[in-house]
C-alpha positions as CSV (number, residue, x, y, z in Angstrom):
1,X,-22.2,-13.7,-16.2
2,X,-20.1,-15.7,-13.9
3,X,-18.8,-15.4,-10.4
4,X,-15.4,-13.8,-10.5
5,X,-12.7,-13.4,-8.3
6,X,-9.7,-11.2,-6.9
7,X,-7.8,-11.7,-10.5
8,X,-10.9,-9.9,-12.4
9,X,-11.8,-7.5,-9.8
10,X,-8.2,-6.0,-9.4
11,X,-8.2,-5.7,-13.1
12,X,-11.5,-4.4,-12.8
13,X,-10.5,-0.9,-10.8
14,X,-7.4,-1.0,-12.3
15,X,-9.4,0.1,-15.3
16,X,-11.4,3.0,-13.7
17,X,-14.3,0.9,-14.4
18,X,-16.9,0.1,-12.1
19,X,-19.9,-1.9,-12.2
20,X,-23.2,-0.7,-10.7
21,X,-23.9,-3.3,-8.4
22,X,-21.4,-5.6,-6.6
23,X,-22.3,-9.0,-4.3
24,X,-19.0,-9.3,-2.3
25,X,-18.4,-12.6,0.2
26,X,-15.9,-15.5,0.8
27,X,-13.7,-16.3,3.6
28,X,-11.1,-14.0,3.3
29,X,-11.6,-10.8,5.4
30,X,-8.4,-8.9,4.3
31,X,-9.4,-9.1,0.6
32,X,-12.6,-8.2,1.1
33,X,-12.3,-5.3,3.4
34,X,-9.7,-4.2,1.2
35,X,-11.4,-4.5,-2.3
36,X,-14.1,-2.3,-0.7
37,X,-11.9,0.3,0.7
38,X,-10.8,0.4,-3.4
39,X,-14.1,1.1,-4.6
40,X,-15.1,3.4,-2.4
41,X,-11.9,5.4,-3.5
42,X,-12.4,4.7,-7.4
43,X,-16.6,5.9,-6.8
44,X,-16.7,8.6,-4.7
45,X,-14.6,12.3,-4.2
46,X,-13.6,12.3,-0.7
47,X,-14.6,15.8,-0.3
48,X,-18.0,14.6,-1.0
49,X,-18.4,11.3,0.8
50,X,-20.4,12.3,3.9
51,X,-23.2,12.9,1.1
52,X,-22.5,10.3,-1.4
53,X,-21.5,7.7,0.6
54,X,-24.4,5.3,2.6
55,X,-23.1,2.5,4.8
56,X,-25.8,0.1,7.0
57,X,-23.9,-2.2,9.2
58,X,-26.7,-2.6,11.7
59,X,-28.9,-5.8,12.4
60,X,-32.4,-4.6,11.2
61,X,-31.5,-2.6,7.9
62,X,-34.5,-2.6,5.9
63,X,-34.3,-3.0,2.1
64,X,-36.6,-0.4,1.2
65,X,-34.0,1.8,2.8
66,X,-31.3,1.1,1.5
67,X,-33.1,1.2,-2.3
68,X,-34.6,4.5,-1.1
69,X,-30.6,5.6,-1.0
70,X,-29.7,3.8,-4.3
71,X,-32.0,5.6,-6.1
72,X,-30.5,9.1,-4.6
73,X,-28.8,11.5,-6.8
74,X,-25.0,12.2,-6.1
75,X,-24.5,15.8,-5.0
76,X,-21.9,17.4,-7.2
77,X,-21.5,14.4,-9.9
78,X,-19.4,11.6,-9.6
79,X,-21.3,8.2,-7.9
80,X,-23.5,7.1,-5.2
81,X,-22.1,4.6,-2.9
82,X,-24.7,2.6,-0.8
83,X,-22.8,0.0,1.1
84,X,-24.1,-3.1,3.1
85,X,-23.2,-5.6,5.3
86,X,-24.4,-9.2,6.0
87,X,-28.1,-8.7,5.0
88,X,-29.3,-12.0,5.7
89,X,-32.1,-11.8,2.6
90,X,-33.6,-14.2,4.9
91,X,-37.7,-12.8,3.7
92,X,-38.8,-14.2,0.1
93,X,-40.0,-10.8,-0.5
94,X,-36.4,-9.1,0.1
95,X,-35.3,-11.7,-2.7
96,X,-37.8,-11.0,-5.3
97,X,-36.8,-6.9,-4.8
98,X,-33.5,-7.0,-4.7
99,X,-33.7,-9.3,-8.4
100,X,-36.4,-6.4,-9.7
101,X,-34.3,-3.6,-8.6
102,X,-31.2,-5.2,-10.0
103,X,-32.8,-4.9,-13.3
104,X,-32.3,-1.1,-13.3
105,X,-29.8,0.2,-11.1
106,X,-28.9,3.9,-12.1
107,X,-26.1,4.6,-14.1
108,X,-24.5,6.9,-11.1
109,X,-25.3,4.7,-8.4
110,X,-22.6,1.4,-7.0
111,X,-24.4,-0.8,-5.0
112,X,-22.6,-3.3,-3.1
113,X,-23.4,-6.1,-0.7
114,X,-20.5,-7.7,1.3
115,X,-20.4,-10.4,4.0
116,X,-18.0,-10.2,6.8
117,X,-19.6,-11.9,9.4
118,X,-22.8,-13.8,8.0
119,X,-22.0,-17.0,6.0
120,X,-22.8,-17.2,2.0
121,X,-23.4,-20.7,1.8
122,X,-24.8,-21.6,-1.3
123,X,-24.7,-25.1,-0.7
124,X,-27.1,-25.1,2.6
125,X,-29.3,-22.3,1.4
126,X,-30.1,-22.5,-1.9
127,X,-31.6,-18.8,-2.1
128,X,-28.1,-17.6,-2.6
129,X,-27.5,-19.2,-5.9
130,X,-30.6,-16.5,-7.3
131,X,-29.4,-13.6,-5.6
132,X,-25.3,-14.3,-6.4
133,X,-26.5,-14.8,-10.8
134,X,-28.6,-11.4,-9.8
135,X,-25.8,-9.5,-9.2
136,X,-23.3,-11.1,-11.7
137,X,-26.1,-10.3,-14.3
138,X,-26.3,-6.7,-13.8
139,X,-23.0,-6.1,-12.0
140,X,-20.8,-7.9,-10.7
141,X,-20.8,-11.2,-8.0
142,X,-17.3,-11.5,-6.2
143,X,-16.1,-14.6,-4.5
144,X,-13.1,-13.4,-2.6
145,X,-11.5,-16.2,-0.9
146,X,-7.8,-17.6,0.7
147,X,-5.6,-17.3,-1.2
148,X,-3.4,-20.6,-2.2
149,X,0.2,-20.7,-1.0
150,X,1.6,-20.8,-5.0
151,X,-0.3,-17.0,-5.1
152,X,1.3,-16.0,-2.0
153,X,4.8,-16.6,-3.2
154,X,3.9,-14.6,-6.2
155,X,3.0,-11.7,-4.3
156,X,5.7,-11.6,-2.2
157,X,8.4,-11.9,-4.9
158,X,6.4,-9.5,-6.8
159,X,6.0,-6.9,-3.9
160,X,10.1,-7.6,-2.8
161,X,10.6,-6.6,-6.5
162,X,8.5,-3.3,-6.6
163,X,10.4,-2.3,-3.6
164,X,14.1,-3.2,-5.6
165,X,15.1,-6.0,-3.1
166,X,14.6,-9.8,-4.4
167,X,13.1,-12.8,-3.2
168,X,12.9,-16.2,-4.6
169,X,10.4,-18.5,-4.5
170,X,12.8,-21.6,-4.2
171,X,14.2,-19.8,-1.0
172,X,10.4,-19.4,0.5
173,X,9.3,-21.6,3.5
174,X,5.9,-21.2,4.5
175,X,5.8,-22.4,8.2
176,X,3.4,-21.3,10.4
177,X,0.1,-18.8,11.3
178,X,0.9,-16.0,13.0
179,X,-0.9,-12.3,13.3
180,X,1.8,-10.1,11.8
181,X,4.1,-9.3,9.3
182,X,7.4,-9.7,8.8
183,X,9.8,-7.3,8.1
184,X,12.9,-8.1,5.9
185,X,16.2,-6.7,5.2
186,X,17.7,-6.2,2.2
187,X,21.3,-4.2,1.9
188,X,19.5,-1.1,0.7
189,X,16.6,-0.8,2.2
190,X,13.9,-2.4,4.6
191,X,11.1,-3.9,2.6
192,X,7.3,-4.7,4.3
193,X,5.1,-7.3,3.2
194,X,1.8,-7.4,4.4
195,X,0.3,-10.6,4.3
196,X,-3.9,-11.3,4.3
197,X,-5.1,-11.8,7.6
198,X,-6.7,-15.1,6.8
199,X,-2.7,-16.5,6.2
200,X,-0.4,-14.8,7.9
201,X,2.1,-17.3,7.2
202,X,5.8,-16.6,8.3
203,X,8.4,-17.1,5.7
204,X,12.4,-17.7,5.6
205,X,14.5,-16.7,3.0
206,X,18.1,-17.2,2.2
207,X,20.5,-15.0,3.2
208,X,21.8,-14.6,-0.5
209,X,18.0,-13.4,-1.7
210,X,18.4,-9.3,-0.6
């Protein structure tokens, strides 16, 4: 399978579906933090999540540990969550395990892999490429990356219109990066829009729009 992106994924949990095994990178932070937070809801009970839930974060992480936790049972049903962060599958041997492991991951287990801080560059280091059609084979690879500024506009008029205030995207100036978001009024209530923290572009809007 191919790499997919936010568009498939969102449709994805929408479903209740998950795969088994996720590789989750690109360079926007707010989509992939967020996409994760997701699955972790969708795959695990909350009452259960100090026990189904295994998260390594920590330079050193072995793979043989965090296999040892895929292949784990979940206490009281439901799914296994193993979690990890920036391993650098810089060891030929790491490579060749994770692709044999991928090509049984139990049915109650998720496996994900996500990079925050460490580069996927699959252009410089070629070992990528094998791991990313690893994952996409037996689960899922996820490129999760800026979005443009037509996709912006189309979630803001789409969030302004969930909340029953309106925005138009002829009215929208997109002007500048700053870490916030803006707040606008509308005559009957105040609507939010959180924008991803790789944009956070400031818009305008004509007085007429809310």
């Amino acid at each position: 399978m191919a790499v997919i992106g936010e568009k498939e994924l969102r449709a994805q949990l929408k479903s209740g579906t998950l795969s088994h095994a996720y590789f989750i990178y690109g360079d926007e932070g707010y989509l992939k933090d967020h996409y994760i937070a997701q699955i972790k809801k969708k795959a695990v009970d909350p009452a259960f999540a100090d026990f189904n839930i295994h998260i390594y974060e920590k330079d050193g992480t072995q793979l043989s540990d965090v296999l040892h936790d895929a292949d784990t049972f979940p206490m009281m049903g439901g799914s296994n969550l193993v979690l990890v962060y920036d391993f650098p599958f810089d060891k030929k041997a790491d490579v060749e395990d994770i692709k044999a492991y991928l090509k049984d991951v139990p049915d109650t287990t998720v496996l994900v892999f996500t990079y925050q801080s460490l580069p996927v560059d699959t252009k410089k280091e070629k070992r990528w490429n094998s791991i990313i059609k690893a994952f996409a084979k037996a689960g899922d690879a996820v490129e999760l990356n800026t979005r443009t500024q037509s996709d912006l506009v189309k979630m803001l008029v789409s969030g302004a219109k969930k909340r029953g205030a309106a925005l138009q995207p002829c009215c929208t100036n997109w002007t500048s990066c700053l870490p916030f978001a803006r707040t606008a009024r509308s005559r009957r209530r105040s609507l939010t829009i959180w924008l991803p923290s790789a944009c956070k572009r400031v818009y305008t809007t004509c007085p007429n729009s809310f």
